[in-house]
N, C-alpha and C positions, 0 to 999 in steps of 0.2 A: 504493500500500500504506500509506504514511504517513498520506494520508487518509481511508482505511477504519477503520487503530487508533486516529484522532484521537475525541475526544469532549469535550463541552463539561462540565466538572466539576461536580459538586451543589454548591449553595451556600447553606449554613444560616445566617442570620443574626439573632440574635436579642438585642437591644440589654437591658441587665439597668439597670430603672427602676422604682422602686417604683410610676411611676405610669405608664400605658402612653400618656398620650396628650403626657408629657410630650419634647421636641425639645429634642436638644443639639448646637448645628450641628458646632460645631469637631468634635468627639470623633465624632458620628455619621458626618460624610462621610467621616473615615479609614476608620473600620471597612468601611462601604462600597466605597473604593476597595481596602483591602487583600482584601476577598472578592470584588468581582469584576475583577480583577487575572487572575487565571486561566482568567477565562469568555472577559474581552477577548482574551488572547491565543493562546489556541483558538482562538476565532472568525476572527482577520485569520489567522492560522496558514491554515486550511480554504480562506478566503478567497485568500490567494495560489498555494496548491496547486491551487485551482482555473484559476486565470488563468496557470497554468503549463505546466496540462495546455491547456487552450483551443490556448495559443501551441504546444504543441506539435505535437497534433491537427493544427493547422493547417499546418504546417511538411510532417508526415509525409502529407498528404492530396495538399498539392505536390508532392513527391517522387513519390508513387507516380503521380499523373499523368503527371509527366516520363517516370518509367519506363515507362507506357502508350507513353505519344507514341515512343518511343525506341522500345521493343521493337517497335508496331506498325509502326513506318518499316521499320527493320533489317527487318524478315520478308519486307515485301511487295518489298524492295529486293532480298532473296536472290531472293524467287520470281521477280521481274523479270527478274534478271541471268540468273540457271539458262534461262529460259524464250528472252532473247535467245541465251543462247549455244547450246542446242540450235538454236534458227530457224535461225541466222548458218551452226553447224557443217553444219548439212546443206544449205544451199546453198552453202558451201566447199565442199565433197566435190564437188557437182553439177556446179562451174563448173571445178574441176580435171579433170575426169572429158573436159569439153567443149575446154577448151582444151590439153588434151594431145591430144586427139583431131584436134582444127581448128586450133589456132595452139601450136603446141611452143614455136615460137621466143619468144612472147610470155609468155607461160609461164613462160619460163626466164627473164628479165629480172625478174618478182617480185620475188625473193627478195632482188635486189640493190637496189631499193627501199625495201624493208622493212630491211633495211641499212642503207642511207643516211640514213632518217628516225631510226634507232634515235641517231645522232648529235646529232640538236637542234639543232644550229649551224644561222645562215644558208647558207653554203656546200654544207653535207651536205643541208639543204633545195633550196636551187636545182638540185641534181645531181638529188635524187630526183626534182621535176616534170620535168628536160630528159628523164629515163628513160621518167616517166609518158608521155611524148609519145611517145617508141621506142615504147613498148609500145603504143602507139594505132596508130602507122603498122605496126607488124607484125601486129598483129591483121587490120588492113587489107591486108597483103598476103596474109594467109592464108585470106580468106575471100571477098576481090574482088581478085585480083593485077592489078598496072597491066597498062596494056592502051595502045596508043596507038589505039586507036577510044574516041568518046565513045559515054558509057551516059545513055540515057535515063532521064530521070526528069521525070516529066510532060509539058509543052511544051518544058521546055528540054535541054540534050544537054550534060552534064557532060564536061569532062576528067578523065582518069582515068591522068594517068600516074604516073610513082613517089611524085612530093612532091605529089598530088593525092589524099592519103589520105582525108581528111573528105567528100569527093566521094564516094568509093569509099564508104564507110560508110555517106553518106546513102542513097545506091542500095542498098545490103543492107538496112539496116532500111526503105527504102518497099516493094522488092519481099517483105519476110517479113513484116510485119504484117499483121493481118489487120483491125488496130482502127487508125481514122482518129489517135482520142485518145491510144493508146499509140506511136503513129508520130508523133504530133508531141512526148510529152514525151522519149522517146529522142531524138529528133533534137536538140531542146532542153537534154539532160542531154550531148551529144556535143560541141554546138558552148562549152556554159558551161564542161565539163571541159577540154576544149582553149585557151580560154581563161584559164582560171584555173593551168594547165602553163606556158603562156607567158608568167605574170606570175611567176609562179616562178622563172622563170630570171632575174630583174631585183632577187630579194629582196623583194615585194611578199606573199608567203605566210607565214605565222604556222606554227612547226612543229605547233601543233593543228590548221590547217585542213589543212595538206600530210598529216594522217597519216589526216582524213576524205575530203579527195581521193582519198588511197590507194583507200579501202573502197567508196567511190562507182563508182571506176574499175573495182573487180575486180567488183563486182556487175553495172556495166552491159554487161561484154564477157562476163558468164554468162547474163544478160537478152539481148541480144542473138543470142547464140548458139542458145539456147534457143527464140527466132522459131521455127527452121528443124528443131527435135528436139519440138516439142509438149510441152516442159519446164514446170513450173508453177514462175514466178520469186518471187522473197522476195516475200513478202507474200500471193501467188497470186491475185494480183487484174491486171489489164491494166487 
């Protein structure tokens, strides 16, 4: 605004000489400086209001960038979240539905996992994996109970007695696959989950991976289950 009502002032100057072509330095250059005294500083005036706005433009151009980047993150970050927790929620429902049905017992250990993790300590860590392993072997008994006959599984003849849970498992998920590829990344996600429980109990697990353990473990015994009910598992791809 300052620089729209700015204006460069008129400046009449007209030296009073009987004779016009005559030059009087000293006397002439004041008057000169005294009349354009007012033009000069108008002029640096506009001039700095210029390079003020420049610096500002530039400042407010930033900002509203940032604000782009910031808003567009934040939105696609909600859409993201909203989108994993309907997937997640409705294959919670699915796998609780399955293992109230097929493993109650295992079931019911949950919750006192998700307990133990809620503590953070190493100690409440090491408990949650020694549980995470209950919950593997009960699962296991509830859907292949030990047996003192061995179960085939290819050429060779598993043991299958009580503390011969991961055997038992292996034989449910060869006989319910129907996909070579999804038969061996479940066997694969069975034997690393059971391994990663067992370092658990040594204090070798970080309570962020113990509480991705957690999620691992409930999705694969809903995956699992699901083999045998033609359930379409998270992601619904085999």
């Amino acid at each position: 605004m300052e620089l729209q009502a700015l204006k460069v002032p008129d400046v009449h100057f007209a030296p009073s000489s009987s004779n016009p072509q005559e030059f009087v330095a000293g006397l002439y250059g004041q008057h000169v400086q005294t009349a354009t005294g007012p033009v000069k500083a108008a002029i640096d005036r506009m001039a700095q209001l210029s390079r003020n706005i420049s610096t500002v433009r530039g400042v407010v151009s930033k900002v509203m960038a940032a604000l782009h980047e910031f808003v567009s993150a934040t939105y696609y970050e909600l859409a993201f979240r909203g989108l994993a927790e309907s997937i997640f929620d409705a294959h919670r429902k699915q796998v609780d539905a399955l293992l109230a049905a097929s493993a109650g017992e295992a079931l019911q250990k949950i919750p006192t996992i998700a307990e133990r993790l809620a503590g953070g300590d190493s100690e409440a860590v090491s408990n949650a994996m020694t549980t995470c392993r209950r919950v593997l072997a009960a699962f296991a008994d509830a859907v292949q109970p030990p047996t003192a006959e061995k179960l085939g599984h290819g050429d060779q003849a598993l043991d299958a007695g009580p503390e011969h849970y991961l055997n038992r498992l292996h034989y449910v998920i060869k006989q319910r696959s129907k996909s070579q590829a999804r038969e061996h990344r479940l066997r694969q996600t069975l034997v690393n989950l059971n391994a990663r429980f067992n370092a658990g109990t040594h204090a070798e697990v970080t309570p962020e991976e113990a509480h991705a353990l957690f999620v691992n473990l409930y999705i694969f015994l809903g995956e699992v289950l699901s083999l045998d009910k033609g359930a379409v598992p998270l992601g619904g791809t085999s």
